[in-house]
TIRO-272682 format. One line per 10 residues: number of its first residue (from 1); their letters; for each residue x, y, z of C-alpha. Coordinates in steps of 0.05 Angstrom, whole numbers, padded with zeros to 5 digits. Layout:
N
NUM> A> X:Y:Z; ...
***
This chain:
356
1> XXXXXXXXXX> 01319:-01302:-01080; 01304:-01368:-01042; 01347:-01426:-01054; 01296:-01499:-01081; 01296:-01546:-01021; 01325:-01614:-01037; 01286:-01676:-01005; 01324:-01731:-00985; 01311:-01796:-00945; 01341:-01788:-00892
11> XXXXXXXXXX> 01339:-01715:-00891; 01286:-01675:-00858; 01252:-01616:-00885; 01277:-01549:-00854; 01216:-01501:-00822; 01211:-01430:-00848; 01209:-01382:-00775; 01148:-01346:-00817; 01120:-01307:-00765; 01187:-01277:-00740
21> XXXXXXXXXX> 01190:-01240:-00815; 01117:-01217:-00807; 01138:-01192:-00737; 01197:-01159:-00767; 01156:-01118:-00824; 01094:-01098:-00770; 01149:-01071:-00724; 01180:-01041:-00776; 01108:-01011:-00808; 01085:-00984:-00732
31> XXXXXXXXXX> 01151:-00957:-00722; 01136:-00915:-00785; 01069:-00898:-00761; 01091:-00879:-00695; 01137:-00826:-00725; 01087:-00794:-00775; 01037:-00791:-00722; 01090:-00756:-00684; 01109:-00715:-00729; 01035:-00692:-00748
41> XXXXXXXXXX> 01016:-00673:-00673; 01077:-00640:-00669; 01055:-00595:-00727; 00993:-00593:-00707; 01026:-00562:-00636; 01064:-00516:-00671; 01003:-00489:-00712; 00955:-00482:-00652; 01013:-00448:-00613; 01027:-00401:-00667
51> XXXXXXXXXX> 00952:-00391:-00675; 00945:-00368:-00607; 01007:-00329:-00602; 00982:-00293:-00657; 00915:-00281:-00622; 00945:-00258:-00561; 00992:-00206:-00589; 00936:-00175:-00630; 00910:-00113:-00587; 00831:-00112:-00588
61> XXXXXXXXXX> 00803:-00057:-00621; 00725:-00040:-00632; 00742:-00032:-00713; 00761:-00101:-00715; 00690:-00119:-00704; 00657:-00061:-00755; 00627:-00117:-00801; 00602:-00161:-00746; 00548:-00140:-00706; 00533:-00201:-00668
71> XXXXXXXXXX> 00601:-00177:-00633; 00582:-00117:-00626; 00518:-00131:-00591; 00550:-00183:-00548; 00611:-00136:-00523; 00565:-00073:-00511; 00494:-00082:-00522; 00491:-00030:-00582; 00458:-00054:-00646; 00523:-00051:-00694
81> XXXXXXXXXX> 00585:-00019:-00704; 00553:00052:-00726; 00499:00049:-00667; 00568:00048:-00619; 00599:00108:-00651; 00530:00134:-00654; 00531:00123:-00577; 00606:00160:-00566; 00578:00224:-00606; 00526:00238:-00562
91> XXXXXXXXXX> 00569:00231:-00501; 00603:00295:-00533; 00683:00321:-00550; 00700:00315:-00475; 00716:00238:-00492; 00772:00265:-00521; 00806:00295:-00465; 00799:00231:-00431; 00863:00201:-00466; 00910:00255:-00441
101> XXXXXXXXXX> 00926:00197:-00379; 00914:00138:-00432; 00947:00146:-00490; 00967:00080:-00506; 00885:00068:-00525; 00849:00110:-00574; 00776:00143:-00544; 00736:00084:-00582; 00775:00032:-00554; 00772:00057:-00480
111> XXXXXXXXXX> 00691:00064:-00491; 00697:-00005:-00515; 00732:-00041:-00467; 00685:00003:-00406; 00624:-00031:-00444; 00665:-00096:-00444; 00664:-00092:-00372; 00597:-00069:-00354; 00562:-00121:-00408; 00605:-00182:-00394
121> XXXXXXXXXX> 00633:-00168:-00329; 00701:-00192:-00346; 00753:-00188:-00305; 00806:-00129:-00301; 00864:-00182:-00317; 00831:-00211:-00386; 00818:-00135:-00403; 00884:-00122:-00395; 00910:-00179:-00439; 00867:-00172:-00499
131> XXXXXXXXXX> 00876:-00087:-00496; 00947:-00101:-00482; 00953:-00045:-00420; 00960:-00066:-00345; 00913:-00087:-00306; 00921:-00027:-00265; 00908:00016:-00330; 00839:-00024:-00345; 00820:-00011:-00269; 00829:00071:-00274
141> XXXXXXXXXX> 00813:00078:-00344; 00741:00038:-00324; 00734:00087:-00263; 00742:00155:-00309; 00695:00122:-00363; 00640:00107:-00312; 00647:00182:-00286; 00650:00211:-00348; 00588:00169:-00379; 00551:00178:-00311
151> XXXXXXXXXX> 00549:00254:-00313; 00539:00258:-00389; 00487:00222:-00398; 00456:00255:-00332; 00445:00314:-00373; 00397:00281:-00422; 00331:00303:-00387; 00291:00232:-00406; 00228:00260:-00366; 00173:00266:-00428
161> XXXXXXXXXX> 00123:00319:-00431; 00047:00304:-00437; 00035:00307:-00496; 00097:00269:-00529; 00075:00205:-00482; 00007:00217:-00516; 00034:00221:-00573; 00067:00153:-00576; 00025:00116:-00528; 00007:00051:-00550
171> XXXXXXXXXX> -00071:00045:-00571; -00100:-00012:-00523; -00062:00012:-00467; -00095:00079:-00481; -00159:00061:-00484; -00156:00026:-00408; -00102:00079:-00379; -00101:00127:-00417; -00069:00187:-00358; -00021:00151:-00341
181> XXXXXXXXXX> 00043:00184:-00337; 00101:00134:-00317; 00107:00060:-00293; 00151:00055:-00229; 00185:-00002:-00195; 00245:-00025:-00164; 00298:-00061:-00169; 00358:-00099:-00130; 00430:-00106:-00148; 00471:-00155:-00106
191> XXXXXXXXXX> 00536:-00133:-00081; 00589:-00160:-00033; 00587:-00169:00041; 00617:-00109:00071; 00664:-00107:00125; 00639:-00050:00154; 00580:-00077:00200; 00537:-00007:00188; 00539:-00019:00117; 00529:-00085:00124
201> XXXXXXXXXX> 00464:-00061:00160; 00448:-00014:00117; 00459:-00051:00049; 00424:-00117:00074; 00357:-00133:00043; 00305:-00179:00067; 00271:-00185:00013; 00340:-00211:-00018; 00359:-00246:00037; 00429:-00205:00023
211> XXXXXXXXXX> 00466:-00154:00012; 00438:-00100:-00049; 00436:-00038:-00078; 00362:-00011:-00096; 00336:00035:-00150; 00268:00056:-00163; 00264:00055:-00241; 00207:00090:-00282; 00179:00080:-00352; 00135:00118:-00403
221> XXXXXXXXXX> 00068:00074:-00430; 00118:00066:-00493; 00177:00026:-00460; 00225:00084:-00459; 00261:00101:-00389; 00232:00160:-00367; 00261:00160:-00286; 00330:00131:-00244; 00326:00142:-00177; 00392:00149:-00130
231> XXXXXXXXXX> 00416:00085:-00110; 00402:00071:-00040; 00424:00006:00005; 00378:-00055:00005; 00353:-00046:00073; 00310:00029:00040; 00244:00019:00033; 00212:00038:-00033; 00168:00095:00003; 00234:00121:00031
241> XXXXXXXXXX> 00265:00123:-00036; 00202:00155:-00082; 00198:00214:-00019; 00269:00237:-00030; 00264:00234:-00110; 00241:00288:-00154; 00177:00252:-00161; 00157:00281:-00092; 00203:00345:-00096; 00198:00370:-00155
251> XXXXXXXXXX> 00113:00395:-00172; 00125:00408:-00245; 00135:00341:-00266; 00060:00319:-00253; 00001:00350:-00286; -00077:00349:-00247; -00103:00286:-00268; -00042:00247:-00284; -00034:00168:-00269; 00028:00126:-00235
261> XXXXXXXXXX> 00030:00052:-00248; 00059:00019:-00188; 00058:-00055:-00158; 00017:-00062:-00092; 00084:-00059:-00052; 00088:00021:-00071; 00055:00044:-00016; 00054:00122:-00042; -00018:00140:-00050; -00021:00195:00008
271> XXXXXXXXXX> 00046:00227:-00026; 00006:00244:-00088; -00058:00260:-00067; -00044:00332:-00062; -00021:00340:-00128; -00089:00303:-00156; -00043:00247:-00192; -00071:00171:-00178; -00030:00127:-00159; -00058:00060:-00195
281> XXXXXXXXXX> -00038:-00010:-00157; -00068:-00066:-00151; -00123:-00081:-00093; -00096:-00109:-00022; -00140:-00150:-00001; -00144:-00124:00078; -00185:-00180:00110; -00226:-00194:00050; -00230:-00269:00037; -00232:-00248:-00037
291> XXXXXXXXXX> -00230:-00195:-00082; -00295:-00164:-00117; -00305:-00192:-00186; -00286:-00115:-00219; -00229:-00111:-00183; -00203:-00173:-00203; -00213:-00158:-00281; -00177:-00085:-00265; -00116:-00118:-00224; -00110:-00162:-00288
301> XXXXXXXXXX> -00107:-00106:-00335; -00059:-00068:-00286; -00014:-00137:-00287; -00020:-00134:-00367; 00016:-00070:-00366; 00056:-00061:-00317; 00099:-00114:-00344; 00125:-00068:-00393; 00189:-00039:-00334; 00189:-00113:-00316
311> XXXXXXXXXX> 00212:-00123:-00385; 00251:-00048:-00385; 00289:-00073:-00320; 00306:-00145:-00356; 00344:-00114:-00404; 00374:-00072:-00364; 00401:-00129:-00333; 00431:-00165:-00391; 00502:-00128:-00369; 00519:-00179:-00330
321> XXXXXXXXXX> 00551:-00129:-00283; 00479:-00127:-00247; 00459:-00199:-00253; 00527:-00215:-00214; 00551:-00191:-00131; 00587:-00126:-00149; 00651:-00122:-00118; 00663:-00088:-00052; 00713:-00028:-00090; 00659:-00018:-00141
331> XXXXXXXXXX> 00604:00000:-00087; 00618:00071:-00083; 00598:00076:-00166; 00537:00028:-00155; 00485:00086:-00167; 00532:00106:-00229; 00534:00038:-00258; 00464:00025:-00256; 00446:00086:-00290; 00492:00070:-00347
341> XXXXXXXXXX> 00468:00009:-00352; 00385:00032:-00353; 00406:00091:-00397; 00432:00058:-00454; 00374:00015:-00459; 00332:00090:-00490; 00394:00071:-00545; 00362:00011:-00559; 00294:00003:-00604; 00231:-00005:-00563
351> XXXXXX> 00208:-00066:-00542; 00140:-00043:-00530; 00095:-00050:-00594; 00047:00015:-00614; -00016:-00037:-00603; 00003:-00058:-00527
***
């Protein structure tokens, strides 16, 4: 309670030190703000921290994603949860005699985190940590699944007959070729330098301008992947590659009359000839200053369809295990990789329409 001031003559009026109480009280109020602030980040520290300790000590599992298939696309390129056990029953019981040496995963898990690996490329250590195993464990466990997948799916036979490509041949690119029988072309995977200067040499490509893997890869009319080759080192040509396949090898794969869809690079006419199968490229233009008006309008048409492995080979390509250098200790499984990753794109629907 303040005391009246008194006013006397010869008295002089005392001054009230004001701003030292309004100093007092905002000291006093920041003070008090400080520590709530404090004391909310603090919280807020603990929460995130228990958050991601919570995260981190959950082990990943493919069923925790069975109601989102975004996920499931994203981690393995399948359509949704059913499409990826769809996917592990056709690779057959002998999954299950995989986790003899890797018990601590079940089978769906271990296809799961392989697919992991191959679609996002992720490294062995983060593979480790969200599946909870080694690093070690991720690295052999990816090694056996590659193997295993590899000579699985190998026994699919993906080489159509006649009359199913008829059959599903899409109407405007029947009318214009209607014979033909497959859509070849190939395609580079970037790996590591080598130490080794012969592989170096024999991996390099100059069409690259480094070091690859090549595959020749082969499509029906419909989209569908009808041929793999073997992998072979950059520095193969694609003649080189098409004369040791079972395109050249094997006669009962052609029929008389039958058409290949190349690019002009495929150089394989003479290889075909005596089988009576065309080889339909583009036209070179050998001197010419231009091409003649009709083969112009053809080489367009060719273009128009032979962008359907373009396409095939694209989404191949969406594991990022083939858009990126592949390591040099994964070299040895290149030609199994690649043929995972083309193979599972027949698992896929068809991204060729029926009026292409």
């Amino acid at each position: 309670m303040n005391t009246p001031l008194v006013v006397d003559d010869d008295c002089t009026v005392p001054q009230l030190d004001i701003g030292s109480e309004v100093d007092v009280v905002t000291e006093s109020a920041s003070e008090q703000q400080l520590q709530e602030q404090q004391q909310c980040s603090e919280e807020s520290f603990l929460t995130d921290n228990s958050v991601q300790c919570s995260l981190l000590s959950e082990r990943w599992s493919a069923k925790q994603f069975r109601c989102n298939s975004v996920a499931i696309h994203y981690y393995t390129g399948l359509d949704d949860y059913e499409h990826f056990q769809y996917f592990l029953a056709v690779l057959g019981p002998g999954a299950e005699h995989l986790t003899c040496q890797y018990n601590i995963l079940p089978v769906e898990d271990q296809l799961f985190l392989t697919l992991m690996k191959l679609r996002q490329a992720k490294d062995d250590v983060e593979l480790s940590i969200l599946f909870g195993c080694s690093a070690a464990t991720v690295s052999r466990l990816i090694k056996t699944w590659i193997n295993f997948m590899y000579y699985q799916l190998k026994e699919i036979n993906i080489w159509p007959s006649q009359n199913v490509i008829r059959q599903h041949m899409p109407s405007d690119f029947g009318r214009k070729f209607g014979n033909t029988r497959v859509i070849l072309d190939a395609t580079e995977c970037a790996v590591e330098k080598p130490a080794n200067l012969s592989v170096q040499s024999s991996t390099f490509s100059t069409y690259k301008n480094c070091n690859t893997v090549k595959t020749i890869i082969g499509c029906t009319p419909h989209g569908a992947v009808s041929f793999i080759s073997d992998t072979y080192g950059g520095c193969t040509s694609d003649r080189q590659i098409i004369e040791r396949s079972q395109l050249c090898s094997d006669n009962s794969m052609f029929s008389a009359g039958d058409s290949i869809m190349a690019d002009r690079g495929l150089m394989v006419q003479d290889l075909f000839a005596p089988k009576n199968v065309l080889v339909n490229t583009p036209h070179m233009l050998k001197g010419k200053s231009q091409l003649e008006p009709a083969q112009v309008v053809n080489d367009r048409r060719v273009a128009s369809k032979r962008i359907h492995i373009e396409r095939v080979i694209g989404l191949a390509k969406t594991f990022k295990i083939l858009d990126r250098k592949l390591p040099i200790h994964r070299i040895m499984d290149a030609g199994k990789i690649v043929f995972i990753c083309v193979i599972i794109t027949n698992f896929r629907n068809c991204i060729v329409g029926h009026n292409a």
